[in-house]
Each structure stands twice: as structure tokens, then as C-alpha cells.
PyMOL commands that place a pseudoatom at each C-alpha (Angstrom):
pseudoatom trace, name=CA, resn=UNK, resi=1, chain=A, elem=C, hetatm=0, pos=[11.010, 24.431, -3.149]
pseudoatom trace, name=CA, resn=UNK, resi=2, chain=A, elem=C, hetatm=0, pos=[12.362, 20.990, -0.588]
pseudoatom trace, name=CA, resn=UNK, resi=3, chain=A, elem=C, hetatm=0, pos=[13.628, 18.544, -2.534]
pseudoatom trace, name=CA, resn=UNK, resi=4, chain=A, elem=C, hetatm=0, pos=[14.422, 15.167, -1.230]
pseudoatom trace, name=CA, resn=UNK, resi=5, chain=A, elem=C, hetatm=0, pos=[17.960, 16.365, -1.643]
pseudoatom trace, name=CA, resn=UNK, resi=6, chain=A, elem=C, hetatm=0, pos=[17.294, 18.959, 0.794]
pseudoatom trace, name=CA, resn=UNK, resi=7, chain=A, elem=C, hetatm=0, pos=[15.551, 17.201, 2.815]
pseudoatom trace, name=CA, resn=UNK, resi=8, chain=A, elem=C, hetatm=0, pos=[18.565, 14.604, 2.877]
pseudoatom trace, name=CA, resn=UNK, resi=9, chain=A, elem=C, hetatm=0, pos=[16.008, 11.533, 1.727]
pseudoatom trace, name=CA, resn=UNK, resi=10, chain=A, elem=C, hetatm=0, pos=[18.090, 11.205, -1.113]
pseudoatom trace, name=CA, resn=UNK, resi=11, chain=A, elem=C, hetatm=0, pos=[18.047, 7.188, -1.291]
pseudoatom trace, name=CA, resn=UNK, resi=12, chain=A, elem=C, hetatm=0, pos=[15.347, 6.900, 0.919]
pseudoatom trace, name=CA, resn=UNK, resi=13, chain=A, elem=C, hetatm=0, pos=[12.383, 4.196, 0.542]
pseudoatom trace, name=CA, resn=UNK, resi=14, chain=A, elem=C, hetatm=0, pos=[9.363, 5.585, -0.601]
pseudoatom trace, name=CA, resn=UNK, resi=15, chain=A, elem=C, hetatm=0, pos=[7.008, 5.102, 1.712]
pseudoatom trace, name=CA, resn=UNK, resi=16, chain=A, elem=C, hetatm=0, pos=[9.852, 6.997, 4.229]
pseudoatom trace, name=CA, resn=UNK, resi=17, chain=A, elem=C, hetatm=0, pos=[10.056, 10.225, 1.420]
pseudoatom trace, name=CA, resn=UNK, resi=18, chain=A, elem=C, hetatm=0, pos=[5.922, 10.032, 1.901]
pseudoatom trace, name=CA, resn=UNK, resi=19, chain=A, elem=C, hetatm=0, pos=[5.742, 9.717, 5.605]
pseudoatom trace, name=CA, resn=UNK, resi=20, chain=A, elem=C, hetatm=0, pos=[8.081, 13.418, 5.481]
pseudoatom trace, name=CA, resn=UNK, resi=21, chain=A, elem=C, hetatm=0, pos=[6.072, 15.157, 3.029]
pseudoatom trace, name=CA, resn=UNK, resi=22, chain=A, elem=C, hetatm=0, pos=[3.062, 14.320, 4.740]
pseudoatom trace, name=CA, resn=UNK, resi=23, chain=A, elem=C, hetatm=0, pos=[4.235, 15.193, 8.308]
pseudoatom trace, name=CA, resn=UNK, resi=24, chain=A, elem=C, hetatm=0, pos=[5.292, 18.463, 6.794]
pseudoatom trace, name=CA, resn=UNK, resi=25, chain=A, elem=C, hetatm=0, pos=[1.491, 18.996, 4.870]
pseudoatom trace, name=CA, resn=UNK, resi=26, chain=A, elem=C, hetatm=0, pos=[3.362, 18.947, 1.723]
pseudoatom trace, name=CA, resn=UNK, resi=27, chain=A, elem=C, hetatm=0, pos=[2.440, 18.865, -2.065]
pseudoatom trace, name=CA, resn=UNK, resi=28, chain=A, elem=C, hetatm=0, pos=[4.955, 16.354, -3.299]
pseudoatom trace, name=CA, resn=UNK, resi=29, chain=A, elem=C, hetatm=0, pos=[5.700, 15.972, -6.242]
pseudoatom trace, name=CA, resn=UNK, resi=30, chain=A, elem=C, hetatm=0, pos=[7.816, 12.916, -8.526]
pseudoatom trace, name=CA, resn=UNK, resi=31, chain=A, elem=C, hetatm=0, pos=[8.032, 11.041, -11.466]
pseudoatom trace, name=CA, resn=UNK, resi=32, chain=A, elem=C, hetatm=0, pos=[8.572, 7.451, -9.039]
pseudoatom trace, name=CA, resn=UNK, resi=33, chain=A, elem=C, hetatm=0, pos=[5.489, 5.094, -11.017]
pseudoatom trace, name=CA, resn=UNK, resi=34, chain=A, elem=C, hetatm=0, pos=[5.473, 3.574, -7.422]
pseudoatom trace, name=CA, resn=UNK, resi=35, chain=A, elem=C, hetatm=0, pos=[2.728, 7.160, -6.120]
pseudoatom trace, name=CA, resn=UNK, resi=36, chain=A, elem=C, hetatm=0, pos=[0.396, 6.259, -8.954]
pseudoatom trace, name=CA, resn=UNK, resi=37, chain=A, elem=C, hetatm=0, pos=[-1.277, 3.609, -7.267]
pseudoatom trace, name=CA, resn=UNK, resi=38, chain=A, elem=C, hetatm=0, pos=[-4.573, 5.182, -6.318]
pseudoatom trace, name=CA, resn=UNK, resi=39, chain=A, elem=C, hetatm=0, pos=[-5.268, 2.817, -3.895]
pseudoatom trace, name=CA, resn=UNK, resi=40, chain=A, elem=C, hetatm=0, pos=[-2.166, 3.706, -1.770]
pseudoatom trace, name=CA, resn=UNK, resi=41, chain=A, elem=C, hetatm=0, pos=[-2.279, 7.616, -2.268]
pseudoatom trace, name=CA, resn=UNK, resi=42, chain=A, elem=C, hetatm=0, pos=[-6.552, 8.112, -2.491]
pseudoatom trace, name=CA, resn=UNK, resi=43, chain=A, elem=C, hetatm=0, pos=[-7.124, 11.232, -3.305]
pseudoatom trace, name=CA, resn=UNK, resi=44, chain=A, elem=C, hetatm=0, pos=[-8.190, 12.959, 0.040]
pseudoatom trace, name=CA, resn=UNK, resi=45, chain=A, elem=C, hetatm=0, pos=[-6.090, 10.901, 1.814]
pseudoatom trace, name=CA, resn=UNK, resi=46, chain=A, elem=C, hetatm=0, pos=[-2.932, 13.228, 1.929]
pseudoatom trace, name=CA, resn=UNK, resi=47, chain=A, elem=C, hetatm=0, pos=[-2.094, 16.236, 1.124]
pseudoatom trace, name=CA, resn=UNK, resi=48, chain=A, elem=C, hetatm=0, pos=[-1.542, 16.717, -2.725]
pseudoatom trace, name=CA, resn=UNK, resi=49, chain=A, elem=C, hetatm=0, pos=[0.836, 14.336, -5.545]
pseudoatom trace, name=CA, resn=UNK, resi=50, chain=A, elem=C, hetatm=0, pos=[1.908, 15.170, -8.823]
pseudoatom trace, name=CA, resn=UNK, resi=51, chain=A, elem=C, hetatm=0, pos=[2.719, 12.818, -10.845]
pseudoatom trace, name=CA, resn=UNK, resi=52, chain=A, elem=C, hetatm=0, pos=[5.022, 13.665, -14.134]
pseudoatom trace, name=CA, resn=UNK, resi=53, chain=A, elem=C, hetatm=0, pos=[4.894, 11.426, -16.897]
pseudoatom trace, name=CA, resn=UNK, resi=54, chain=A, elem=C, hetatm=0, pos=[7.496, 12.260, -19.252]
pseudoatom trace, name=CA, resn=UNK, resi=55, chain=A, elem=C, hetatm=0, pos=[8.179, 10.735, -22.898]
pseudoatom trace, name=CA, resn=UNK, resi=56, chain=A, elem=C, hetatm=0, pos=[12.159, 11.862, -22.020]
pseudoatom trace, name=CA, resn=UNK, resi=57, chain=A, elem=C, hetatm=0, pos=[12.319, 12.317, -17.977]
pseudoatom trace, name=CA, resn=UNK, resi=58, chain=A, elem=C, hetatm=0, pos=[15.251, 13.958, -16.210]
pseudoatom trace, name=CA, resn=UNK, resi=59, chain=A, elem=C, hetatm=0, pos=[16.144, 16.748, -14.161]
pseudoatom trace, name=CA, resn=UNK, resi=60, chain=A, elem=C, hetatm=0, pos=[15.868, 20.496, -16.420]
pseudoatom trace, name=CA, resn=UNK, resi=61, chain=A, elem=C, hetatm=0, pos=[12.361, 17.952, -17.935]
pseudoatom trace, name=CA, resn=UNK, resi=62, chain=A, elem=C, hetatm=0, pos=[10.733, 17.688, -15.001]
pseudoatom trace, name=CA, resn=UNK, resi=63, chain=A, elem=C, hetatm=0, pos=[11.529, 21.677, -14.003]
pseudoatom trace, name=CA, resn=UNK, resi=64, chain=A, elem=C, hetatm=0, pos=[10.535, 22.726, -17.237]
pseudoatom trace, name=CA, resn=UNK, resi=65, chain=A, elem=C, hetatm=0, pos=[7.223, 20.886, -17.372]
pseudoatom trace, name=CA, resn=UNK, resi=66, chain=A, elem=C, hetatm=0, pos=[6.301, 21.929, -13.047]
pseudoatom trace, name=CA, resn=UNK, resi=67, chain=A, elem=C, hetatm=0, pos=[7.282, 25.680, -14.398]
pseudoatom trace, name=CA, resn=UNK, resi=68, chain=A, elem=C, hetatm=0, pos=[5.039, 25.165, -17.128]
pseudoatom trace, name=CA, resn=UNK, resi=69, chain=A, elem=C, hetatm=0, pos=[2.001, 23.336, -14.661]
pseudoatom trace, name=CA, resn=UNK, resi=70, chain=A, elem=C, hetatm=0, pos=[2.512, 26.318, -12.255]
pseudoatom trace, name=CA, resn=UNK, resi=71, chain=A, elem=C, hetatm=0, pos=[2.063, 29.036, -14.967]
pseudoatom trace, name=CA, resn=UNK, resi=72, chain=A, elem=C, hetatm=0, pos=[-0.955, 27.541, -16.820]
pseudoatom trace, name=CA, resn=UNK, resi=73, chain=A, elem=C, hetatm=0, pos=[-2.726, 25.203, -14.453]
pseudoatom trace, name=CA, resn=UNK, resi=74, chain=A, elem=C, hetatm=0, pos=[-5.280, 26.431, -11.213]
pseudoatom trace, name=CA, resn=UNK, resi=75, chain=A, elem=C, hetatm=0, pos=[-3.062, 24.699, -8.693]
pseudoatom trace, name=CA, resn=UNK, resi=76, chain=A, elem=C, hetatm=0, pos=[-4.068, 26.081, -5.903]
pseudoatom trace, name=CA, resn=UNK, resi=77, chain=A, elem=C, hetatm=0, pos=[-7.035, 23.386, -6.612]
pseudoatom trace, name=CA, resn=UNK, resi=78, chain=A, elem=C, hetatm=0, pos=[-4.587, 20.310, -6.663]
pseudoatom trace, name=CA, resn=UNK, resi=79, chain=A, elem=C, hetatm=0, pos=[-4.739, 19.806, -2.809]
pseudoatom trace, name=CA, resn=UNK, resi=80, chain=A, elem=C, hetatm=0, pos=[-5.244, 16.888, -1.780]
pseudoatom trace, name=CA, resn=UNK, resi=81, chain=A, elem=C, hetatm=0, pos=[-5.565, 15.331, -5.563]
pseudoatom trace, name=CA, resn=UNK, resi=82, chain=A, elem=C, hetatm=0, pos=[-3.736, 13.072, -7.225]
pseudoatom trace, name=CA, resn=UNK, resi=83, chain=A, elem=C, hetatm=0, pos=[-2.697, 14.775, -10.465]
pseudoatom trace, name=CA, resn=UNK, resi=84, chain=A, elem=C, hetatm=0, pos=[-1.082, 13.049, -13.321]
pseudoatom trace, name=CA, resn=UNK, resi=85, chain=A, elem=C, hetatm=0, pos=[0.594, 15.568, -16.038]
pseudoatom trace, name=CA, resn=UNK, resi=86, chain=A, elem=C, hetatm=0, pos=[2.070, 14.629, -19.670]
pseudoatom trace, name=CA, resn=UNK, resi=87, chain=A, elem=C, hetatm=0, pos=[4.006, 16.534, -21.608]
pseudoatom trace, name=CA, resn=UNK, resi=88, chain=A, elem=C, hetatm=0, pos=[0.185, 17.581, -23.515]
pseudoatom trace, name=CA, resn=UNK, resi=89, chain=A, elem=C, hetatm=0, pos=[-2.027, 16.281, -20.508]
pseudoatom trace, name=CA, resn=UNK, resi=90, chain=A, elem=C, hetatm=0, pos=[-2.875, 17.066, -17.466]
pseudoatom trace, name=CA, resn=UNK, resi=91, chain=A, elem=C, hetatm=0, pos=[-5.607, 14.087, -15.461]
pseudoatom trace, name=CA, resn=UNK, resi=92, chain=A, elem=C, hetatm=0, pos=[-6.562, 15.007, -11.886]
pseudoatom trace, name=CA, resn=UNK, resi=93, chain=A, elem=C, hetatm=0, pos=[-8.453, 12.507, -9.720]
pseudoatom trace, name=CA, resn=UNK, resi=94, chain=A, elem=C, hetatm=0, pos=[-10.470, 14.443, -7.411]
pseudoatom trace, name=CA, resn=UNK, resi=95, chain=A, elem=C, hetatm=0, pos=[-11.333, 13.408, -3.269]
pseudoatom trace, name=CA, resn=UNK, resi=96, chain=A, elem=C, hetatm=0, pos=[-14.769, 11.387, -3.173]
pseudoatom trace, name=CA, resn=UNK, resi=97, chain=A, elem=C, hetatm=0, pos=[-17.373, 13.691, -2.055]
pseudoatom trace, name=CA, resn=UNK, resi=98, chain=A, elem=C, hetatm=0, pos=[-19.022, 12.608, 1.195]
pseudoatom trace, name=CA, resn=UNK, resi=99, chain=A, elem=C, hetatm=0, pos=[-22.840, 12.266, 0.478]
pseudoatom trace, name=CA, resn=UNK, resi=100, chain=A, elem=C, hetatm=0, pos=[-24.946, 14.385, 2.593]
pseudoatom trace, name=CA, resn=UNK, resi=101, chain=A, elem=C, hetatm=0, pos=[-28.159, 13.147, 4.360]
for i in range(1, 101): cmd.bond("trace and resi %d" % i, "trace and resi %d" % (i + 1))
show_as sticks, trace
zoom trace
């Protein structure tokens, strides 16, 4: 898994750490409140976000609740969603679906 560590973003402005994951087609995922605005980051519009919510966020959190996601959840459906995930919940907004004539 890149992290923006590894990536050496570390610091960077969002919208720079978004620019990356997308050149690189990647599922990012973060706990920055700045991603959830679904007008920005539209589902179908990129290529996958997670957002984690957590009541007590932090590093070994956040790994333990994306090692729970990848265990239980179908994420191999997540792409291109905007997925928001609780410690209980898990809310994904979907792409619109393009109406055919």
C-alpha cells in the first residue's frame, strides 16, 4: 500500500495529494473532512475515496478499521465511489447512472 509518506506528499495541499492519486488511477483513501465534499469528488468522477470517520482517529485506528473494510466489505465494488465508513457503518454513494434512450 502508497502512502503519502511514500509517495513523499507528506505536507502536501490536498488538492496536490488528489491530483497524484488520480494520475496514478488510485483508490485513496483518508480521514482529511476536506474529500467529503461530494461536489468536489462526484462519485464517477475519479477513481475511488474512502473516507474514515473515526470516534478516536489515529494511525493503528485507521489500519485496524481498512483491515477490517477489506476483510468484510465487497471492495472490489468501491471504484469510483465515494465511500464513507464508521467504526459500525459503512455509506457508499454510488456514480449517477447515465439514462439510456
Amino acid at each position: 500500500m502508497d502512502t503519502v509518506e511514500t509517495e513523499r506528499l507528506t505536507g502536501c495541499a490536498d488538492d496536490e495529494i488528489w491530483r497524484a492519486a488520480q494520475e496514478k488511477e488510485r483508490f485513496l483513501i483518508t480521514q482529511d473532512l476536506d474529500f467529503s465534499d461530494v461536489r468536489k469528488y462526484e462519485p464517477g468522477s475519479h477513481m475511488g475515496l474512502l473516507l474514515i470517520r473515526l470516534f478516536h482517529p489515529g494511525r493503528l485506528a485507521l489500519l485496524e478499521r481498512v483491515t477490517s473494510l477489506f476483510a468484510s466489505e465487497a471492495i472490489e465494488h468501491w471504484q469510483r465511489c465515494l465511500v464513507i465508513a464508521t467504526e459500525h457503518k459503512v455509506r457508499v454513494r454510488w456514480p449517477k447512472q447515465k439514462k439510456v434512450e
